[in-house]
Biopython code that builds the backbone (N, CA, C, O; Angstrom):
import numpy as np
from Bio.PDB.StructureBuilder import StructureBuilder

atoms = [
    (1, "UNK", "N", (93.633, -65.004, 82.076)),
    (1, "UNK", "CA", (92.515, -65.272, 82.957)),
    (1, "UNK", "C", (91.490, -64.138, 82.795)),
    (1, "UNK", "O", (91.784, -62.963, 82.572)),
    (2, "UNK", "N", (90.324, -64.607, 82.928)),
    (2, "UNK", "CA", (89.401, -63.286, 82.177)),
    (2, "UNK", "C", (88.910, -62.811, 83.651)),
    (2, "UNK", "O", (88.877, -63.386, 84.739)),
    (3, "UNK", "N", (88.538, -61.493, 83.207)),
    (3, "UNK", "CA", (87.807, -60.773, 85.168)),
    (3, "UNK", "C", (86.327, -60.940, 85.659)),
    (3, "UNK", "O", (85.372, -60.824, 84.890)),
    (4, "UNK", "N", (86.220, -61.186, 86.831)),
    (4, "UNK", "CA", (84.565, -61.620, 87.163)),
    (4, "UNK", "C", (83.809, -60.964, 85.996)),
    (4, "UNK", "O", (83.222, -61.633, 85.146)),
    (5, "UNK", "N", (83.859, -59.495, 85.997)),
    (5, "UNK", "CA", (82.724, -58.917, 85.076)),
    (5, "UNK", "C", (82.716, -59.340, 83.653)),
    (5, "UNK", "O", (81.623, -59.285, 83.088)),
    (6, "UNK", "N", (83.668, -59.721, 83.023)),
    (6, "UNK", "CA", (83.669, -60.321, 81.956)),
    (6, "UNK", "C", (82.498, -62.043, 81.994)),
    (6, "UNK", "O", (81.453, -62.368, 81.430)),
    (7, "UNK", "N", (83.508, -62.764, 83.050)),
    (7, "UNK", "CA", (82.586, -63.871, 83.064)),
    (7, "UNK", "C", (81.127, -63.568, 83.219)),
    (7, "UNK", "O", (80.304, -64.313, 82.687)),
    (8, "UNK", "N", (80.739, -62.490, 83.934)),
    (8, "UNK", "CA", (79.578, -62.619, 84.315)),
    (8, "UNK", "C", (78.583, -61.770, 83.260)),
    (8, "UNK", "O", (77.387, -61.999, 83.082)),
    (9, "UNK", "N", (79.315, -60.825, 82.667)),
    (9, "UNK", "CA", (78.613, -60.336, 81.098)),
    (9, "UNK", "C", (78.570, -61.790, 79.900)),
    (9, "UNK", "O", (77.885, -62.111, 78.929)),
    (10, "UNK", "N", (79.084, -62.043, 80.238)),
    (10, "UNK", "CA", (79.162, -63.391, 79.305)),
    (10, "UNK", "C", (78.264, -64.465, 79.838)),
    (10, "UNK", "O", (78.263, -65.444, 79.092)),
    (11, "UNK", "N", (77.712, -64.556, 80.600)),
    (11, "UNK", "CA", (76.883, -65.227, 81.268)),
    (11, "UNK", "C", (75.416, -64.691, 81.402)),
    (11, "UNK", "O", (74.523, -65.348, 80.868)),
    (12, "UNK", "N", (75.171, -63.777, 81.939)),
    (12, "UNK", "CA", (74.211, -62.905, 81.461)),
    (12, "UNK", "C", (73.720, -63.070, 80.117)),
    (12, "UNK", "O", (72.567, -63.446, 79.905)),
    (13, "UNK", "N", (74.718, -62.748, 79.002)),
    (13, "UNK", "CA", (74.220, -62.528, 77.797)),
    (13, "UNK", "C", (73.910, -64.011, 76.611)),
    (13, "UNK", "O", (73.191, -64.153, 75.622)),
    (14, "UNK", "N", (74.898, -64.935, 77.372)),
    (14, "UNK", "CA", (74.169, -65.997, 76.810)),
    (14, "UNK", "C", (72.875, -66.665, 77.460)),
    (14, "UNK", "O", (72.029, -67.279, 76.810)),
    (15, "UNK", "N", (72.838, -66.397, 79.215)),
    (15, "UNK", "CA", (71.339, -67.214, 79.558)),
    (15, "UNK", "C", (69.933, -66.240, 78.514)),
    (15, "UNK", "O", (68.905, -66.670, 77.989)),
    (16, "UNK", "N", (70.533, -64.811, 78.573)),
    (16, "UNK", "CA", (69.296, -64.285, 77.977)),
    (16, "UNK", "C", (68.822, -64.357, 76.436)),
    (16, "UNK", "O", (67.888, -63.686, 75.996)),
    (17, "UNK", "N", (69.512, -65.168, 75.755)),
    (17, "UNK", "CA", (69.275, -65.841, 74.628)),
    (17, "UNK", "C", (68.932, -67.103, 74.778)),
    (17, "UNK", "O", (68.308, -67.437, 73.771)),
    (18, "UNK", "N", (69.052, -68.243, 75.759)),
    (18, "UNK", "CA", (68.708, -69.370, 75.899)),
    (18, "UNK", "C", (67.021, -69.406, 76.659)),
    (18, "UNK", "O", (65.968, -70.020, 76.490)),
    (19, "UNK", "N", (67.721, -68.036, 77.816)),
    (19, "UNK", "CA", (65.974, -67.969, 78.400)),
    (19, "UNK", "C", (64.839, -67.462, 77.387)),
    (19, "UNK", "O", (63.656, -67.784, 77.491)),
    (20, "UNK", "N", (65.264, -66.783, 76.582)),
    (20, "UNK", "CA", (63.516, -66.223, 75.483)),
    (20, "UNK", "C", (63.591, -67.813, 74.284)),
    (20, "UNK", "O", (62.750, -67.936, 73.393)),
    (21, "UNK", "N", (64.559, -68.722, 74.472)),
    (21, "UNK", "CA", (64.220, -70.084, 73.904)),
    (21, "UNK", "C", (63.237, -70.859, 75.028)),
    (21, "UNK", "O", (62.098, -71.257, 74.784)),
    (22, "UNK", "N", (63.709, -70.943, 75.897)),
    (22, "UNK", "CA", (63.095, -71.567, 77.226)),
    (22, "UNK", "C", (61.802, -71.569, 77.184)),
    (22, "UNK", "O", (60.982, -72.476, 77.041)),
    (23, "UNK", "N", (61.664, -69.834, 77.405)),
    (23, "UNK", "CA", (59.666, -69.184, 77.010)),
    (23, "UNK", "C", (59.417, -69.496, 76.172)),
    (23, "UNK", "O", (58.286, -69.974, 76.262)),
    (24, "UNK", "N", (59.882, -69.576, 74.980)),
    (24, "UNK", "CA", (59.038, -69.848, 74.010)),
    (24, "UNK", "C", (59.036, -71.326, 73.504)),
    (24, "UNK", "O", (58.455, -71.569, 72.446)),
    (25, "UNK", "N", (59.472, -72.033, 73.994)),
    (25, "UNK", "CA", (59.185, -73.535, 74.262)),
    (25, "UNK", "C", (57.960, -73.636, 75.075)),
    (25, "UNK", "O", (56.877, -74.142, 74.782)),
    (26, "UNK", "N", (58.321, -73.095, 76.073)),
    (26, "UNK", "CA", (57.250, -73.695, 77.078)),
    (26, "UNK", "C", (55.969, -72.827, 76.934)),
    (26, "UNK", "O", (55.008, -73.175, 77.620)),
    (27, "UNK", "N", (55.825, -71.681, 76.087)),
    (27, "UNK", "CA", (54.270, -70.889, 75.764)),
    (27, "UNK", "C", (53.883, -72.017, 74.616)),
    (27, "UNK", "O", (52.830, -72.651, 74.678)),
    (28, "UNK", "N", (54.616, -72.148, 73.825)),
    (28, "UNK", "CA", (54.262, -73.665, 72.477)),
    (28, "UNK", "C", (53.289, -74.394, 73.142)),
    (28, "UNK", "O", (52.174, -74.506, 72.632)),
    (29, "UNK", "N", (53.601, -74.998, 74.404)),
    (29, "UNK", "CA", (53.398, -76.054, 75.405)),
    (29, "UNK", "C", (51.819, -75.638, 76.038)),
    (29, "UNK", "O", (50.691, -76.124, 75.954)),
    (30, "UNK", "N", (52.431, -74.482, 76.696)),
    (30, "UNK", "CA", (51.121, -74.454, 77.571)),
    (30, "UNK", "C", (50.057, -73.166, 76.919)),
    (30, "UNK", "O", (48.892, -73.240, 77.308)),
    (31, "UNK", "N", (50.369, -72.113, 76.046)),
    (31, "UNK", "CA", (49.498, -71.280, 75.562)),
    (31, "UNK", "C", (49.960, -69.890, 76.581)),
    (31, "UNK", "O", (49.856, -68.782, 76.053)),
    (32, "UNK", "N", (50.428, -69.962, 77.924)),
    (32, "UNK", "CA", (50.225, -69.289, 78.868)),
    (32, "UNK", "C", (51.328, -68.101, 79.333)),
    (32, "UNK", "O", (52.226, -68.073, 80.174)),
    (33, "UNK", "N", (50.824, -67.177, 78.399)),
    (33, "UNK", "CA", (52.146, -66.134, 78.466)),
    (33, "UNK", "C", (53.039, -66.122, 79.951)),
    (33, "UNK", "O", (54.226, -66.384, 80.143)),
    (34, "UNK", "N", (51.956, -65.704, 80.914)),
    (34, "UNK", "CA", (52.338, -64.990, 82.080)),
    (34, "UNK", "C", (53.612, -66.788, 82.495)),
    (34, "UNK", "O", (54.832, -66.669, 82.383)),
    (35, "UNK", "N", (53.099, -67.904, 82.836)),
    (35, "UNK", "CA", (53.682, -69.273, 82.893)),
    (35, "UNK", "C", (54.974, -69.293, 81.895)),
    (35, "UNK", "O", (56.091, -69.578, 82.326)),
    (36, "UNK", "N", (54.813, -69.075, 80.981)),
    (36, "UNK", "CA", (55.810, -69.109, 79.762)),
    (36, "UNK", "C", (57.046, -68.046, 80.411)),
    (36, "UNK", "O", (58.160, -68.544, 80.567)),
    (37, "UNK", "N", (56.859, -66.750, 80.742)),
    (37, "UNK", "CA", (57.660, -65.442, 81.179)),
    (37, "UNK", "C", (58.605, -66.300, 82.229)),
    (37, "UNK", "O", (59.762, -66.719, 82.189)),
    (38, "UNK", "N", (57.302, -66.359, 83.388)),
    (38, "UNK", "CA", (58.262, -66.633, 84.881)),
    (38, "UNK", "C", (58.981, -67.688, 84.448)),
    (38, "UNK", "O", (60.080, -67.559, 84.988)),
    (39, "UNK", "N", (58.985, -69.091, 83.482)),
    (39, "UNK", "CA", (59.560, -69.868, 83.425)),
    (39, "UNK", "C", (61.075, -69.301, 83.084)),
    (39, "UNK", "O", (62.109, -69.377, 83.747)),
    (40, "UNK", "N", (60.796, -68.679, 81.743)),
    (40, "UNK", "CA", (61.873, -68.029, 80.970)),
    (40, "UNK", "C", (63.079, -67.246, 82.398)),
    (40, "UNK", "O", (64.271, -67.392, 82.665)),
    (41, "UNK", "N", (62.034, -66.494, 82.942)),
    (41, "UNK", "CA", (62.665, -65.686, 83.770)),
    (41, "UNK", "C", (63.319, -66.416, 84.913)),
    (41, "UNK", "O", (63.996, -65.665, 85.616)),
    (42, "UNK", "N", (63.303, -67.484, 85.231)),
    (42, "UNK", "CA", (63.528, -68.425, 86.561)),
    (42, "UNK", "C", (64.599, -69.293, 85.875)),
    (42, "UNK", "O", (65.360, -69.820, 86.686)),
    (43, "UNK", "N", (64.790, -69.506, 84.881)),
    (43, "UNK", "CA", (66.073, -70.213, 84.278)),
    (43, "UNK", "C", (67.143, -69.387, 83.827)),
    (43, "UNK", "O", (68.347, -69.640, 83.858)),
    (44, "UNK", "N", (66.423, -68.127, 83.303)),
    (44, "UNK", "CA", (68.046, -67.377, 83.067)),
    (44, "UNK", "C", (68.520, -67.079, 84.763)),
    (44, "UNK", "O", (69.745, -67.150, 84.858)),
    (45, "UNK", "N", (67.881, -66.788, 86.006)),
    (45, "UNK", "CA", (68.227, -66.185, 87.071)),
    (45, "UNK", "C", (69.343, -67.221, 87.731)),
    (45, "UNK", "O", (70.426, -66.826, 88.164)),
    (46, "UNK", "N", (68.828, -68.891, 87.745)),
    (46, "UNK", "CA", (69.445, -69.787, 88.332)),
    (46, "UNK", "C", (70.773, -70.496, 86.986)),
    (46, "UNK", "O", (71.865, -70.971, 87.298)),
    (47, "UNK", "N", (70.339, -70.387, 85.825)),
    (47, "UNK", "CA", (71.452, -70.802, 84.918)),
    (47, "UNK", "C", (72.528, -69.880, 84.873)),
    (47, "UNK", "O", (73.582, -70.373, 84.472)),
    (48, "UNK", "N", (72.558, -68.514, 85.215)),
    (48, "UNK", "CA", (73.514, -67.386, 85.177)),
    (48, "UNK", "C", (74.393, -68.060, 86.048)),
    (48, "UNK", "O", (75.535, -68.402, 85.742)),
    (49, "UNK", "N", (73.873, -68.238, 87.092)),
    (49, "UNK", "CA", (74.568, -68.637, 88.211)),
    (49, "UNK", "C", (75.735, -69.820, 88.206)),
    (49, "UNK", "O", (76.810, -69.904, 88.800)),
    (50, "UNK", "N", (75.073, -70.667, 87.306)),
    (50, "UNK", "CA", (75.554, -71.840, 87.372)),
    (50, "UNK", "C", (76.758, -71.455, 86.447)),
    (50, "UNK", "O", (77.934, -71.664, 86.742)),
    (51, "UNK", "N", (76.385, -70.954, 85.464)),
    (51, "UNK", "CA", (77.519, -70.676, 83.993)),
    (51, "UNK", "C", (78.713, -69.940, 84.910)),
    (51, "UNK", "O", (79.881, -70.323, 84.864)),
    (52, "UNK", "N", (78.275, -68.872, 85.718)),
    (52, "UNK", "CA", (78.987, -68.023, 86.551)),
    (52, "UNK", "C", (80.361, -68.837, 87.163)),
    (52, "UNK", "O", (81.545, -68.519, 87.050)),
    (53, "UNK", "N", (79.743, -70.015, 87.858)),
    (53, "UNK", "CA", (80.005, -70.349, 88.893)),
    (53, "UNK", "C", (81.105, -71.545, 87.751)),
    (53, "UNK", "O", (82.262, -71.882, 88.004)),
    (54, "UNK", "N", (80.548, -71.824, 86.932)),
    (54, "UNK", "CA", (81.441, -72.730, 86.139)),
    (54, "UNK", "C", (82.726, -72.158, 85.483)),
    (54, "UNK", "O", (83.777, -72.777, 85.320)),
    (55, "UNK", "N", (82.503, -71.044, 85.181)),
    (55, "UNK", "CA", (83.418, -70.185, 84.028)),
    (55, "UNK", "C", (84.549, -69.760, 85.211)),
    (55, "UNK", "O", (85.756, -69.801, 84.972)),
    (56, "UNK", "N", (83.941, -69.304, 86.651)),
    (56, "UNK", "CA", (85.420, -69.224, 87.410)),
    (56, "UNK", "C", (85.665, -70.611, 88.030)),
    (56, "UNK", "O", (86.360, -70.453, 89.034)),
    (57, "UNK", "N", (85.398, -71.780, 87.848)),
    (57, "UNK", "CA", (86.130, -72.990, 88.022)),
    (57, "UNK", "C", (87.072, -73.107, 87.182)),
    (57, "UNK", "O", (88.180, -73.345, 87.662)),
    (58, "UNK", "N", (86.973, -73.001, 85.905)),
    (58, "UNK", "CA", (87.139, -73.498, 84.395)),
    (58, "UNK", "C", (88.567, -72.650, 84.353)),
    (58, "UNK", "O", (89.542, -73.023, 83.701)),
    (59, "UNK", "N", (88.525, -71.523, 85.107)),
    (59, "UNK", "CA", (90.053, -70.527, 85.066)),
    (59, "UNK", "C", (90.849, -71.463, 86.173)),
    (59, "UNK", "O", (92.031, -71.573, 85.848)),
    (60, "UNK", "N", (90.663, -71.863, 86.863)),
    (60, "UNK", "CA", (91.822, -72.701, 87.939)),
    (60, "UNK", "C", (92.531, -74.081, 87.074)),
    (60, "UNK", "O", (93.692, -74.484, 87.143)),
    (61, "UNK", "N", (91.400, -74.614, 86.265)),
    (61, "UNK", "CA", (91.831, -75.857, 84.913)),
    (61, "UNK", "C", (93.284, -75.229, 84.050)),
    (61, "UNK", "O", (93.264, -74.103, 83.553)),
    (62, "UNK", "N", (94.353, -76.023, 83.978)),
    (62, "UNK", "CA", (94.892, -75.731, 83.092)),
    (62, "UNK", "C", (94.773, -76.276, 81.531)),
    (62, "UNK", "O", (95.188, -75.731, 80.507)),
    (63, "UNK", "N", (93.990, -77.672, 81.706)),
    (63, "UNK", "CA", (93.493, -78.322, 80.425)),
    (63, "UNK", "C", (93.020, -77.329, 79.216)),
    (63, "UNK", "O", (92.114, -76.497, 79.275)),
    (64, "UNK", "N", (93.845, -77.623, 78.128)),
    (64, "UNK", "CA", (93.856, -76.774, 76.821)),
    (64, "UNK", "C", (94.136, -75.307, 76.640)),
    (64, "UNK", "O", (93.766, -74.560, 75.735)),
    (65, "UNK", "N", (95.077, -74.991, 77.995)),
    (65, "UNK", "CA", (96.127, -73.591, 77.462)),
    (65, "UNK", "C", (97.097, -73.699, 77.293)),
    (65, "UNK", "O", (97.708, -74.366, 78.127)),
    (66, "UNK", "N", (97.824, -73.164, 76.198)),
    (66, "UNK", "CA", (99.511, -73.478, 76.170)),
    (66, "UNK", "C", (100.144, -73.158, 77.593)),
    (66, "UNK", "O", (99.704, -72.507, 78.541)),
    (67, "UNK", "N", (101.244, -73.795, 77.417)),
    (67, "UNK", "CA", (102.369, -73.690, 78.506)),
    (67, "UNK", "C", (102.943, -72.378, 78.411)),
    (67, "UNK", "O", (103.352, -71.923, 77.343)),
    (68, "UNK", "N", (102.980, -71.822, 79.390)),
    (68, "UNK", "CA", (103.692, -70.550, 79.161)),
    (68, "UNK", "C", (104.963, -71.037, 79.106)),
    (68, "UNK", "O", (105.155, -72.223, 79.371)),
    (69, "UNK", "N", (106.229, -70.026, 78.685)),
    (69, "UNK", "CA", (107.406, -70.220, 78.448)),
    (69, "UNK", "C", (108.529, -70.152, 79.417)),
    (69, "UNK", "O", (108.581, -69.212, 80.209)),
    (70, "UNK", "N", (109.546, -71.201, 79.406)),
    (70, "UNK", "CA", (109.969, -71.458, 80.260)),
    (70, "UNK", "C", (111.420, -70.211, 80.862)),
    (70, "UNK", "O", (112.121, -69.965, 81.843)),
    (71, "UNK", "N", (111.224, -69.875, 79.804)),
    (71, "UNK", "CA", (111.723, -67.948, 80.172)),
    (71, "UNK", "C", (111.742, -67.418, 79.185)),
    (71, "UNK", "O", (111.455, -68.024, 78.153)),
    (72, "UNK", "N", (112.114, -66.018, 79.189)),
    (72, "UNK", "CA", (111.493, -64.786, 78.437)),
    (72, "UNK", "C", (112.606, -64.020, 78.679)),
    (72, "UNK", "O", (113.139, -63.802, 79.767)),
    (73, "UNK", "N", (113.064, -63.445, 77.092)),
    (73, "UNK", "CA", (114.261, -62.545, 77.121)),
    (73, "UNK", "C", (113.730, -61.038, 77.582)),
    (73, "UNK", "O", (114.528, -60.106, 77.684)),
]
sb = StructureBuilder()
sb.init_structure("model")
sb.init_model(0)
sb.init_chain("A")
sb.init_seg("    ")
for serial, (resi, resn, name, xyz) in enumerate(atoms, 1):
    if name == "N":
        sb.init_residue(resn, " ", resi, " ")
    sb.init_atom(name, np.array(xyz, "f"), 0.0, 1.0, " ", f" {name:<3s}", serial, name[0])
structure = sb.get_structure()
């Protein structure tokens, strides 16, 4: 099971590669740096969250971890 700070470095570090995609989609779009930023900046803040919030659901799932063993010498 991995530890909050892990999930949440891991979360962090992928919205902030998806958010400077985000901006720079949406400056393509509108020309408008400052519009383009806050966008960028308003999706990594609320997608962190979400990834956050998913990645410690996703640890209570047992779907696709081995079985641990049914004893141990």
């Amino acid at each position: 099971m991995e530890s909050n700070a892990r999930s949440f470095a891991k979360a962090v570090s992928y919205r902030f590669m998806g958010s400077l995609a985000t901006a720079g989609i949406f400056y393509v779009f509108t020309s408008k740096a400052g519009l383009a930023l806050g966008a960028g900046v308003m999706d990594m803040v609320v997608k962190i969250g979400i990834y956050f919030v998913h990645e410690r659901l996703w640890n209570h799932i047992s779907y696709g971890r081995p079985k641990p063993p049914e004893y141990e010498i």
